[in-house]
Backbone as CSV, one residue per row, in Angstrom:
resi,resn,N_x,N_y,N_z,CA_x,CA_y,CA_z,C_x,C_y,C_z
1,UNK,1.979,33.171,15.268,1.416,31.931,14.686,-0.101,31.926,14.893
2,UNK,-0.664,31.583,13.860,-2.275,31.500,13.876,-2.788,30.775,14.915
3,UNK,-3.774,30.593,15.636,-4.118,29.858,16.285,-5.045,28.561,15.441
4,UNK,-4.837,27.527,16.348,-4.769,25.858,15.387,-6.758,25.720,15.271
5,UNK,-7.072,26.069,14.091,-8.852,26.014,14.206,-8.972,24.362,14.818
6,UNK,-10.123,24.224,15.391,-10.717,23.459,16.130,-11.735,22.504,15.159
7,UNK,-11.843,21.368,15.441,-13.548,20.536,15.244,-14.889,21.129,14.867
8,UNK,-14.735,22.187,15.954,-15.966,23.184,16.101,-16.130,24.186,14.406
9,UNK,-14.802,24.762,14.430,-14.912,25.467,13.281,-15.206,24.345,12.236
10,UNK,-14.484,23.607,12.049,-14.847,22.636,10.545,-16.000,21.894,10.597
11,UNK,-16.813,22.140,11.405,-18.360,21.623,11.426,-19.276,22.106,11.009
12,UNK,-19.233,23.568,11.559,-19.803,25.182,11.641,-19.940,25.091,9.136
13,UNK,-18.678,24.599,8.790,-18.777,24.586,7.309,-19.875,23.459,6.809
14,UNK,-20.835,23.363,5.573,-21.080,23.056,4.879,-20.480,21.375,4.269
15,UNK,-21.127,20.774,4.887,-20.351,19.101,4.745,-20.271,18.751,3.383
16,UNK,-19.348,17.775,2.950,-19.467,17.941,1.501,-21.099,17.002,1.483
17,UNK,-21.325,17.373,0.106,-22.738,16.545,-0.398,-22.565,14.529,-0.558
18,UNK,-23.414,14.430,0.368,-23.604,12.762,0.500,-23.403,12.259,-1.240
19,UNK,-22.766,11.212,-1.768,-22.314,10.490,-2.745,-23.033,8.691,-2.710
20,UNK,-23.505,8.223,-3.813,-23.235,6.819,-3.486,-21.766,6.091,-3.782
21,UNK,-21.792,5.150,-2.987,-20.692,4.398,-2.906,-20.495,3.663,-4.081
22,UNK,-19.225,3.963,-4.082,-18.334,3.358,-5.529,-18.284,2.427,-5.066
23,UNK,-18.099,1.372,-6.655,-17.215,0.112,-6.440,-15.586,0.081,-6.771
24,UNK,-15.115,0.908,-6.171,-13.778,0.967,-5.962,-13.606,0.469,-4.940
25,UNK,-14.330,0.371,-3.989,-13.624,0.647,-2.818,-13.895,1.963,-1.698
26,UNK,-14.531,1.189,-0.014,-14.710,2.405,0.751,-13.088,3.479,0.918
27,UNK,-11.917,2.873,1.098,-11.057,3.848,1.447,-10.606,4.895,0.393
28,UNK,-10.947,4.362,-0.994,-10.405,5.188,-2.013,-11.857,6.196,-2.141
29,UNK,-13.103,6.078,-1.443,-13.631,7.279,-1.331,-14.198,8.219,-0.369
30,UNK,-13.091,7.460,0.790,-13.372,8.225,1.862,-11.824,9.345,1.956
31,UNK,-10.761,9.068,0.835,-9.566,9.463,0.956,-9.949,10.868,-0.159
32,UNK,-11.295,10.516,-1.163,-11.581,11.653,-2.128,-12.404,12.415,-1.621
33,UNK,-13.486,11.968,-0.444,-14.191,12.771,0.125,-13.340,14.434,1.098
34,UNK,-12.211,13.591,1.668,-12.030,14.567,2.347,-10.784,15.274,1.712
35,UNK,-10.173,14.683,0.781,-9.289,15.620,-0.473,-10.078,16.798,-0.833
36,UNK,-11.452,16.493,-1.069,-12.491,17.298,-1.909,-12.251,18.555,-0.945
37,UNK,-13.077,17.934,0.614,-13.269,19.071,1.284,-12.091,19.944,1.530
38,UNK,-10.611,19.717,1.335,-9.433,20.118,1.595,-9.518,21.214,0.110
39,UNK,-9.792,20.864,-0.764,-9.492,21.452,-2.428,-10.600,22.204,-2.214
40,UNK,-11.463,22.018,-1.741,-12.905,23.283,-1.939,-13.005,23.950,-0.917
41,UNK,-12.048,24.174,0.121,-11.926,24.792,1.592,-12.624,24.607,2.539
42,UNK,-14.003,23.212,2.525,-14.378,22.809,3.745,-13.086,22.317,4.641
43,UNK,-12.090,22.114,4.552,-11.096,21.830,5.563,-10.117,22.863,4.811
44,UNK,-9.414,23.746,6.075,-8.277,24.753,5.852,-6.888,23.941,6.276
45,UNK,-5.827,24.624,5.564,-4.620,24.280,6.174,-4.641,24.375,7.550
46,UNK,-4.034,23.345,8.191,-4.111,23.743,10.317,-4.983,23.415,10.749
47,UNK,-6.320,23.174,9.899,-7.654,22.364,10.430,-7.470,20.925,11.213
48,UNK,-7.992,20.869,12.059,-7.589,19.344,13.233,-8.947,18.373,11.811
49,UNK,-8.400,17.490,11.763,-9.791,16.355,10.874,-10.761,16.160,12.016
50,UNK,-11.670,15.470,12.218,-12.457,14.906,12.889,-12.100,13.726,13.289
51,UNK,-12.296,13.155,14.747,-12.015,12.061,15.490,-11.849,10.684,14.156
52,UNK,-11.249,9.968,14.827,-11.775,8.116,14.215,-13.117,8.421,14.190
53,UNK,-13.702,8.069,15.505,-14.947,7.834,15.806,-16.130,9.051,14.694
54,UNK,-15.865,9.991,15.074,-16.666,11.160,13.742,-16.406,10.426,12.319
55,UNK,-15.549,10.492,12.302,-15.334,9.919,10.600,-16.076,8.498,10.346
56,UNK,-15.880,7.538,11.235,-16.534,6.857,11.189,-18.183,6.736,11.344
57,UNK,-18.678,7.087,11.528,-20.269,7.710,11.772,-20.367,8.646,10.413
58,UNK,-19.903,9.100,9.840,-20.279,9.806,8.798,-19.884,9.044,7.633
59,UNK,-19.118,7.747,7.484,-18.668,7.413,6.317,-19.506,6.064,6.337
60,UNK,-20.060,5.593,7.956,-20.737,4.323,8.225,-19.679,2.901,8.012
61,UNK,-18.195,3.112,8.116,-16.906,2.135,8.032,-16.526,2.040,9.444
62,UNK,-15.597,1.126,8.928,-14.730,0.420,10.473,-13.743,1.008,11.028
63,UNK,-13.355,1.197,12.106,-12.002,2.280,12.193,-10.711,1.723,11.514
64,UNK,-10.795,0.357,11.227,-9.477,-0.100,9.781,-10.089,0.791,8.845
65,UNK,-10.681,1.057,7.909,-11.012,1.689,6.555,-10.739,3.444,6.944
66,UNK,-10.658,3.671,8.148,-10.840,5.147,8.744,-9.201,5.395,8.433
67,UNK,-8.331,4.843,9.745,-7.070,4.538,9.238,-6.066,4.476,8.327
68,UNK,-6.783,3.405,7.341,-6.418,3.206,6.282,-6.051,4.380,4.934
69,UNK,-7.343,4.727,5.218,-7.479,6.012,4.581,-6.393,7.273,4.892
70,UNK,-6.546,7.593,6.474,-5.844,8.711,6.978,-4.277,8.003,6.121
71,UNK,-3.732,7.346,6.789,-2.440,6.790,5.997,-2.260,7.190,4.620
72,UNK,-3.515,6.921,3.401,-3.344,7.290,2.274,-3.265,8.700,2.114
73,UNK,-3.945,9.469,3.124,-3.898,11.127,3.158,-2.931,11.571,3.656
74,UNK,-1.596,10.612,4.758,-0.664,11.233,4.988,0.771,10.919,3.754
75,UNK,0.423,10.196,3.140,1.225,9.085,1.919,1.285,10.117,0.635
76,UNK,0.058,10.847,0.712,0.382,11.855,-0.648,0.326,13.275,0.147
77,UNK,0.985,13.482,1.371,0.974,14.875,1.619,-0.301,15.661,2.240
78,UNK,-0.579,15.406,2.099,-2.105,15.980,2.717,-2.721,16.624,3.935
79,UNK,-2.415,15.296,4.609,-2.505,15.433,6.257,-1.128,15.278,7.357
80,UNK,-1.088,15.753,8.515,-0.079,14.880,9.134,-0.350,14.541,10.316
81,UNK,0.257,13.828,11.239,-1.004,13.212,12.542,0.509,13.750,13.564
82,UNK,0.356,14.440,14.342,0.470,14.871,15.801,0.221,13.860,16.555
83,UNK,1.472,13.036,17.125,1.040,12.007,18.286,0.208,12.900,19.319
84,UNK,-0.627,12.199,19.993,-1.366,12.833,21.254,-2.300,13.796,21.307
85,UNK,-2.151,14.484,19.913,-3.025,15.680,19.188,-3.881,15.235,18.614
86,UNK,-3.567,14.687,17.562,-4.373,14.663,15.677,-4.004,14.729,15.064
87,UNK,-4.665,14.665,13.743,-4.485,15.287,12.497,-4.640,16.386,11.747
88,UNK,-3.835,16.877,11.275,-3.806,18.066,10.315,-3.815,18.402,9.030
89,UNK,-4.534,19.154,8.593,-4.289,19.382,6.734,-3.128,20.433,6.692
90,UNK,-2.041,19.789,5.930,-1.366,20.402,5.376,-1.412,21.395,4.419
91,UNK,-0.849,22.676,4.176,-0.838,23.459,3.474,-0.423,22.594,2.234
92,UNK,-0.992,23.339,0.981,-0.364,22.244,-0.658,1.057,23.092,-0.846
93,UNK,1.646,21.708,-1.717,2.570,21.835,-1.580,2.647,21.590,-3.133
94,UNK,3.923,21.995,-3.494,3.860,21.898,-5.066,3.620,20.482,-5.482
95,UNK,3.085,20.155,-6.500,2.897,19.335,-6.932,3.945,18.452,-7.792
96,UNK,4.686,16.931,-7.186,5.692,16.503,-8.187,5.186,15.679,-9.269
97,UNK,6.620,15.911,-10.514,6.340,15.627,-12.026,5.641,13.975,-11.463
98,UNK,5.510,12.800,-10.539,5.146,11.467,-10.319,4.625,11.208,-9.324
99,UNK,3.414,10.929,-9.388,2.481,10.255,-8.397,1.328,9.085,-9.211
100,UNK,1.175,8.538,-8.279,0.417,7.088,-8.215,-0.442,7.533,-7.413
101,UNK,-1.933,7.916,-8.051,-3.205,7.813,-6.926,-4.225,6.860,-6.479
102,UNK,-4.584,6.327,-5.580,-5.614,5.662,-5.606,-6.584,4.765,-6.901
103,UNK,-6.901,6.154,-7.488,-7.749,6.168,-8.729,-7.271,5.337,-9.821
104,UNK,-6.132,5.876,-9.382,-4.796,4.846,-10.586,-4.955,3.669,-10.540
105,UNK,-5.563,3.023,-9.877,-5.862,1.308,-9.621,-7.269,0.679,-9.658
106,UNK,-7.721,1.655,-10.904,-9.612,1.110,-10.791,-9.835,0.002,-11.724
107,UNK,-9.128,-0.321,-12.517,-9.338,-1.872,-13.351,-7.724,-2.772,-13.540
108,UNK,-7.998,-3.937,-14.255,-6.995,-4.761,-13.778,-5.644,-4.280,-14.708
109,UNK,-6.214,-3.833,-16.090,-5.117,-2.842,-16.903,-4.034,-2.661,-16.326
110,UNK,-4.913,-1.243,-15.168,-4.125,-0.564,-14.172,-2.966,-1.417,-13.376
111,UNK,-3.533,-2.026,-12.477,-2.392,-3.212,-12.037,-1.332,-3.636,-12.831
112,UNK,-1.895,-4.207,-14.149,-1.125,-4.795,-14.472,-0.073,-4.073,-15.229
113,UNK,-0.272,-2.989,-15.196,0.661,-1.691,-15.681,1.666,-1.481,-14.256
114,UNK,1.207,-1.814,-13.217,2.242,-0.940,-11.874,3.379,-2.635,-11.868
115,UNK,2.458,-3.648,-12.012,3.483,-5.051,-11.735,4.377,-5.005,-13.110
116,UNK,4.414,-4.215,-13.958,5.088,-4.031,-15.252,6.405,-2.968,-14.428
117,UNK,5.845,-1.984,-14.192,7.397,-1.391,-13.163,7.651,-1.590,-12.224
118,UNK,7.012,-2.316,-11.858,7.549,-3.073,-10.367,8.564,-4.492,-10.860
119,UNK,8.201,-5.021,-11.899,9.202,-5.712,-12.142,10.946,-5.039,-12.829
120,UNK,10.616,-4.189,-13.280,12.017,-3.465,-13.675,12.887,-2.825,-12.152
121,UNK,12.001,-2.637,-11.112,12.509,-1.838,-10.146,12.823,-2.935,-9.277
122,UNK,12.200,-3.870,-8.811,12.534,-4.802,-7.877,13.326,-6.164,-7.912
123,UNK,13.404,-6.205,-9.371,14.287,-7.246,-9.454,16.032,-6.899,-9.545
124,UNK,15.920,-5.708,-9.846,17.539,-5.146,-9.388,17.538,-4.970,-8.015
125,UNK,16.293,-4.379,-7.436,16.688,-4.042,-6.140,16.869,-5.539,-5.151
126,UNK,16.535,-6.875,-5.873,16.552,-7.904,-5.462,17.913,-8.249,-5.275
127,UNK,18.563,-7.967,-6.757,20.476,-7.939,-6.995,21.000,-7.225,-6.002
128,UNK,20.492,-6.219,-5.594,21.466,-5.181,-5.297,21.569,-5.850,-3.452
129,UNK,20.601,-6.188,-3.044,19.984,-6.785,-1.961,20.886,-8.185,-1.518
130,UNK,20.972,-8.643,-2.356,21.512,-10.117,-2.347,23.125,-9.583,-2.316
131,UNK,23.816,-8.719,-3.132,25.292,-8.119,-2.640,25.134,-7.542,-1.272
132,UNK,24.195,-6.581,-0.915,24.601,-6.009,0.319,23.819,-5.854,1.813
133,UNK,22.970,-7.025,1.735,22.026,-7.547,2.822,22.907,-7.909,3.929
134,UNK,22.807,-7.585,5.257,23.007,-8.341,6.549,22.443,-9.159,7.122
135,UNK,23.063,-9.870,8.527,22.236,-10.014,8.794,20.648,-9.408,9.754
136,UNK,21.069,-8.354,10.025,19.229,-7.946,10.418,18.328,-7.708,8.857
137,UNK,18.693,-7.673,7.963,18.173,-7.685,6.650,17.505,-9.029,6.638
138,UNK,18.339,-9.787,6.840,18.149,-11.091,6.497,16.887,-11.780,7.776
139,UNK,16.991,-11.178,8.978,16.375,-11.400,10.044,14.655,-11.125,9.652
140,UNK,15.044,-9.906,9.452,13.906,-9.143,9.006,12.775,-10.018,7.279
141,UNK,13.800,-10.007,7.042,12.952,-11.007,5.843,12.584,-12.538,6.091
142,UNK,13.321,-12.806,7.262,12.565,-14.072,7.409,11.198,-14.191,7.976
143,UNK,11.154,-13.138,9.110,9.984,-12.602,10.420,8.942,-12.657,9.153
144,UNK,9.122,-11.739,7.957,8.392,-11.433,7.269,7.178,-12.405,6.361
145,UNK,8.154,-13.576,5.899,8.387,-14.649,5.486,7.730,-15.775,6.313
146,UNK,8.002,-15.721,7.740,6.421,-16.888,8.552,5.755,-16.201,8.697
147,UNK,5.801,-14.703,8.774,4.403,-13.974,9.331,3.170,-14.103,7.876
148,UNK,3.611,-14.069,7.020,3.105,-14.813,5.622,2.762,-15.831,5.945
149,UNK,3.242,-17.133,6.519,2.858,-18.638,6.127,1.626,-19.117,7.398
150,UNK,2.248,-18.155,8.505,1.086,-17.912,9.241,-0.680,-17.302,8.967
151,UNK,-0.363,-16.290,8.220,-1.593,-15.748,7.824,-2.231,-16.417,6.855
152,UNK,-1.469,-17.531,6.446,-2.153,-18.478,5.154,-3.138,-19.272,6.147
153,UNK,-2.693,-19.937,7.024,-3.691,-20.916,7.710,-4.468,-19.994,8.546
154,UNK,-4.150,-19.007,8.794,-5.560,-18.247,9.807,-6.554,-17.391,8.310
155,UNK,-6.676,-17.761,7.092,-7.250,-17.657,6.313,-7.191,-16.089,5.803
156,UNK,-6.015,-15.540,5.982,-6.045,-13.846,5.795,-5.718,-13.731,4.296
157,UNK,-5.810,-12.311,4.102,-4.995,-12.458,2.560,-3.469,-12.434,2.586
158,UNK,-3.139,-12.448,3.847,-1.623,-12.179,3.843,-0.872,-11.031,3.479
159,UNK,-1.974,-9.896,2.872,-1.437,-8.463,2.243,-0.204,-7.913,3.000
160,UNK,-0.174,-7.828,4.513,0.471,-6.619,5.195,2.100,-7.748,5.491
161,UNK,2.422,-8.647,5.418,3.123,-9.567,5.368,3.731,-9.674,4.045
162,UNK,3.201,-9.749,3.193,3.653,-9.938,1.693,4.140,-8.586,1.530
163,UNK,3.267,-7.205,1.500,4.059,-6.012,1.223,5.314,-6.039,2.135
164,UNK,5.736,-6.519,3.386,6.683,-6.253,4.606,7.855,-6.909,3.571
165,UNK,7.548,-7.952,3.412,8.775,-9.247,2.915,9.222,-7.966,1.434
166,UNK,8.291,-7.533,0.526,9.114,-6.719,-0.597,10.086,-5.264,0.361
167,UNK,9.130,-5.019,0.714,10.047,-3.627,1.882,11.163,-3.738,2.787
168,UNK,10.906,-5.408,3.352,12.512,-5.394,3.532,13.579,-5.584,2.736
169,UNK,13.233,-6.323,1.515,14.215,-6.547,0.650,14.619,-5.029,-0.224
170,UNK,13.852,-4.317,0.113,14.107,-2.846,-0.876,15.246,-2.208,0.318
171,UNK,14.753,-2.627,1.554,15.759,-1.627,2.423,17.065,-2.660,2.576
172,UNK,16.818,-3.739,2.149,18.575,-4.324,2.313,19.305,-3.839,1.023
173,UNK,18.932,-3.110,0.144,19.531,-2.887,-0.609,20.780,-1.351,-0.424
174,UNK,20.194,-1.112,0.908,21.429,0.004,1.380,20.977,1.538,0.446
175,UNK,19.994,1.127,-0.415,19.624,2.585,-0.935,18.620,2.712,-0.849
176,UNK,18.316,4.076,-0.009,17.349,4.788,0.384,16.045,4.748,-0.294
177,UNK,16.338,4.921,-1.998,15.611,5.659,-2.574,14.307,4.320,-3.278
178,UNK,14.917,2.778,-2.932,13.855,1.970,-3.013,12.940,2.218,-1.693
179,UNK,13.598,2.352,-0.970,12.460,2.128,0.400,11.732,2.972,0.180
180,UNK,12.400,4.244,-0.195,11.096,5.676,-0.058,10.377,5.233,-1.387
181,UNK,10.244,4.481,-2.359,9.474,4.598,-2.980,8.367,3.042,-2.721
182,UNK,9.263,2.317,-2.545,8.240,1.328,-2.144,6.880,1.660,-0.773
183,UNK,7.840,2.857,0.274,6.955,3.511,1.149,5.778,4.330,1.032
184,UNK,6.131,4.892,-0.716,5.141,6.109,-1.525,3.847,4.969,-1.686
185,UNK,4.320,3.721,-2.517,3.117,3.437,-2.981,2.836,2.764,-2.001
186,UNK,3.392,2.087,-0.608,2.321,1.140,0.065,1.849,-0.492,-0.341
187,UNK,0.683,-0.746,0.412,0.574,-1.712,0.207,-0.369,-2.115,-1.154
188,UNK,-1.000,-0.801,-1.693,-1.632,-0.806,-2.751,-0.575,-1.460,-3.728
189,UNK,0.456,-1.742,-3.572,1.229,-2.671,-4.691,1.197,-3.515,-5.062
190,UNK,0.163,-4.280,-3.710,0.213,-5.822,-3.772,-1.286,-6.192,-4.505
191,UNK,-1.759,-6.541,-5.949,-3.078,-6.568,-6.236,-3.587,-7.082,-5.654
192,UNK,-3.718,-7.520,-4.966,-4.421,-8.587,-3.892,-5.481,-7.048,-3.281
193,UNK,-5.075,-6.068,-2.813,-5.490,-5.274,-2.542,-6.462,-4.354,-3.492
194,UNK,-6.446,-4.703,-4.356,-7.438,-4.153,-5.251,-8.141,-4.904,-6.311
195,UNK,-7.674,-6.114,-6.827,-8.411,-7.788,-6.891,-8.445,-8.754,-6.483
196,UNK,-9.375,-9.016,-6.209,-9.250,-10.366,-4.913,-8.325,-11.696,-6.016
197,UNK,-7.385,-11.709,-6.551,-7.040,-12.969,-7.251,-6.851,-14.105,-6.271
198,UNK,-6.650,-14.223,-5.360,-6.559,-15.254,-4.260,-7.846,-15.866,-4.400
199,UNK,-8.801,-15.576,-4.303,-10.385,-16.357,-4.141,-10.724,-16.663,-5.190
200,UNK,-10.477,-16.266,-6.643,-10.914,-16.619,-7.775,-9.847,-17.440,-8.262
201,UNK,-8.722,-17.831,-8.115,-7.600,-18.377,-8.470,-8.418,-20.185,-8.913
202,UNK,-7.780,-20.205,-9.600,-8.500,-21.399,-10.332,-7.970,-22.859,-9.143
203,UNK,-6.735,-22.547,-8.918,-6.460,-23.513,-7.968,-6.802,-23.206,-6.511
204,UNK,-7.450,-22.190,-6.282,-8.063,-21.684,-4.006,-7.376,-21.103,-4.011
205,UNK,-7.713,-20.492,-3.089,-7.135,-19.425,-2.004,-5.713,-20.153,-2.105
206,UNK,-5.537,-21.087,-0.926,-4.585,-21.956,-0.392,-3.670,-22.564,-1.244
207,UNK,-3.858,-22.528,-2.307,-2.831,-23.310,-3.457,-2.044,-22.115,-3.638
208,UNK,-3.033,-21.264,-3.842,-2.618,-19.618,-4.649,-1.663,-18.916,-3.769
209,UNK,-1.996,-18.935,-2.366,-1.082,-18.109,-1.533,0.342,-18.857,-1.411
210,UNK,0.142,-20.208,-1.024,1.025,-21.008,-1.276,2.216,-21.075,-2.169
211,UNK,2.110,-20.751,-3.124,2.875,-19.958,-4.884,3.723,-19.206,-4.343
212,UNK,2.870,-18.338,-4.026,3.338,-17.016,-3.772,4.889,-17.340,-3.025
213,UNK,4.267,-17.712,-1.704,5.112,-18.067,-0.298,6.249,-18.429,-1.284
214,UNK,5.833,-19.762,-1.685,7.365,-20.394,-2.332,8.401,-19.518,-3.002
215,UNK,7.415,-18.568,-3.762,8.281,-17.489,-5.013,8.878,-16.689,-4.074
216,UNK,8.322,-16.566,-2.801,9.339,-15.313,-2.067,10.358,-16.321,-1.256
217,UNK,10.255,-17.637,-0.990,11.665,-18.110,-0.433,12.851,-18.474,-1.422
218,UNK,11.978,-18.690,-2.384,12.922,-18.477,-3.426,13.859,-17.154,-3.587
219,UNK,13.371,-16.193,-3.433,13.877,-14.539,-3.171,14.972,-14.687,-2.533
220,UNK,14.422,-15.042,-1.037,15.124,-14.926,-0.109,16.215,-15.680,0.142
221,UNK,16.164,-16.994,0.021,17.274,-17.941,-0.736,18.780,-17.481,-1.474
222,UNK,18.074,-16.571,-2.362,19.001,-16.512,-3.612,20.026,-14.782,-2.544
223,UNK,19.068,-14.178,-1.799,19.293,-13.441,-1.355,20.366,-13.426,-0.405
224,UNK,19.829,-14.786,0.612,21.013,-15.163,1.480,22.594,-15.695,1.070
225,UNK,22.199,-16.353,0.006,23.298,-17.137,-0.617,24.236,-16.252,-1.490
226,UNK,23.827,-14.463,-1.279,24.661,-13.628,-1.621,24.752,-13.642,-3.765
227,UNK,23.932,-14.826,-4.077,23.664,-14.619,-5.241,22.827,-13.369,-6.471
228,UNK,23.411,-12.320,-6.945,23.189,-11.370,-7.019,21.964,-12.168,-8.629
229,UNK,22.642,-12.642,-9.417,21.752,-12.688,-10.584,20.788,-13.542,-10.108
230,UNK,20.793,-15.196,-9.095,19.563,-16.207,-9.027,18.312,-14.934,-7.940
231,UNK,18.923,-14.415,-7.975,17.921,-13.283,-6.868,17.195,-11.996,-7.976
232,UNK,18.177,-11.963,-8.809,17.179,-10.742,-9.986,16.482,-11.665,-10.612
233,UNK,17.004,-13.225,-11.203,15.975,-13.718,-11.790,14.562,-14.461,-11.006
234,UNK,14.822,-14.683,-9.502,13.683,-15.005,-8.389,12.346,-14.131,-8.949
235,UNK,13.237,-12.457,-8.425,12.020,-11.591,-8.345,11.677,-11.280,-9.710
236,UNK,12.102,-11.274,-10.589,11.564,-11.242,-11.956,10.596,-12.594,-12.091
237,UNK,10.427,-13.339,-12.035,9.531,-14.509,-12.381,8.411,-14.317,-11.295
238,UNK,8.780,-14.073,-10.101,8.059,-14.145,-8.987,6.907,-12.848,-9.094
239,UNK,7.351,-11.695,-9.373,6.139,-10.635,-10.228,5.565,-10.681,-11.779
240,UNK,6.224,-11.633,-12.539,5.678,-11.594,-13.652,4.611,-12.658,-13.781
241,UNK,4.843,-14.164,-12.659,4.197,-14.613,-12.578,2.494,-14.106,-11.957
242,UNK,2.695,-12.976,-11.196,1.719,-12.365,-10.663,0.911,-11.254,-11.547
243,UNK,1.578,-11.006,-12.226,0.931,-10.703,-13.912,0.114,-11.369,-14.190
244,UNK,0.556,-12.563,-14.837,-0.091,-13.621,-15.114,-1.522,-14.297,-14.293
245,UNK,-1.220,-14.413,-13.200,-2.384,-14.981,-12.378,-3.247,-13.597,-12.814
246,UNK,-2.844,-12.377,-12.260,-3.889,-11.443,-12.347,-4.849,-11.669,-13.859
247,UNK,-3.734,-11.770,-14.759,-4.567,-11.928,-15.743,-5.643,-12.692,-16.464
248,UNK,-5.405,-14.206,-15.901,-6.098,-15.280,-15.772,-7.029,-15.097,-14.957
249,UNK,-7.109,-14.406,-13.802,-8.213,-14.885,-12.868,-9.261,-13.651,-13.700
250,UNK,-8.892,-12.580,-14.555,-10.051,-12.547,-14.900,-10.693,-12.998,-15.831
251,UNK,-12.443,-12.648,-16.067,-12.898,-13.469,-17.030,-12.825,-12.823,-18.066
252,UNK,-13.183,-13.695,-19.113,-13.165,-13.275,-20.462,-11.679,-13.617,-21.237
């Protein structure tokens, strides 16, 4: 087995060339910066990445956006993190016929194209959920559900709460293959994460998140009560309505 190159070696290379900052977003180009260096061989397969702290000093971000990022680099294959070690670049791996990148989410189009299959996928998986949920399913979606109503009054966007509440309902559905995909795309599902519609919402922040909340106890409701169709039609209204806002809050 090769021996595992070091920090030292991937320094010793040619850094990629300084960029100005997009308005995409710092993580979607701190996740292309070091794709780049992976695709142009400043980073080799087995290469350790550079600390939090390094990355951070070179990208001038917070160790959330550092994070954040690594996650998106372990989410499409890329990297993998060694508890107690690091991180690693993965050797490439073939490439499958479906992926969702980052990039994929640079105007509201985009969005409103992913809440278009997200409504075909989640409102069955809402049905399917509501037949075969338990209760730690059910436990789990409630936790999910104040940890939401909580983050409304401490003024958050509520993102990592709102994605939790769809992810548990994908895993009460007893099939695998929602969770792993709701796991592929993350929290980038939730536009909130890539348009602020909460702050521009014609009615506040607080009215707006508020909606929301309701549309997912509504979910959950229909969920508990073992109702398979008031639960496909919940989450169908409850993302199409989020269509909608997206679409309204912009201008023009």
């Amino acid at each position: 087995m090769p021996p595992v190159k070091t920090l030292g070696d991937v320094a010793a290379r040619p850094p990629t060339p300084s960029r100005p900052r997009r308005q995409r977003g710092l993580v979607p180009e701190i996740v292309d910066a070091l794709a780049t260096d992976m695709r142009e061989g400043r980073l080799q397969p087995g290469d350790k990445l550079p600390s939090e702290s390094e990355l951070m000093n070179r990208f001038e971000v917070s160790r959330t956006v550092v994070r954040e990022s690594i996650s998106r680099l372990q989410a499409s294959g890329l990297v993998e993190t060694r508890h107690g070690v690091g991180t690693f670049v993965m050797a490439p791996q073939e490439q499958s016929n479906f992926s969702i990148a980052p990039e994929d989410f640079a105007t509201v189009a985009d969005v409103v194209s992913l809440l278009e299959l997200r409504i075909s996928l989640e409102s069955e998986a809402a049905s399917l959920a509501a037949q075969r949920r338990d209760a730690s399913n059910l436990q789990n979606m409630a936790a999910a559900l104040a940890a939401f109503e909580a983050s409304i009054e401490e003024s958050s966007d509520a993102v990592p709460s709102d994605f939790q509440f769809h992810m548990e309902v994908a895993r009460a559905t007893g099939n695998r293959h929602f969770a792993d995909l709701m796991t592929y795309l993350g929290t980038m599902i939730i536009p909130r994460t890539r348009i602020n519609t909460a702050s521009s919402a014609p009615e506040g922040r607080l009215a707006y998140l508020q909606r929301v909340h309701s549309e997912h106890q509504s979910i959950y409701q229909a969920i508990n009560a073992r109702d398979a169709e008031a639960a496909r039609k919940a989450m169908r209204i409850h993302l199409s309505n989020s269509r909608e806002r997206l679409r309204r809050s912009q201008p023009g």
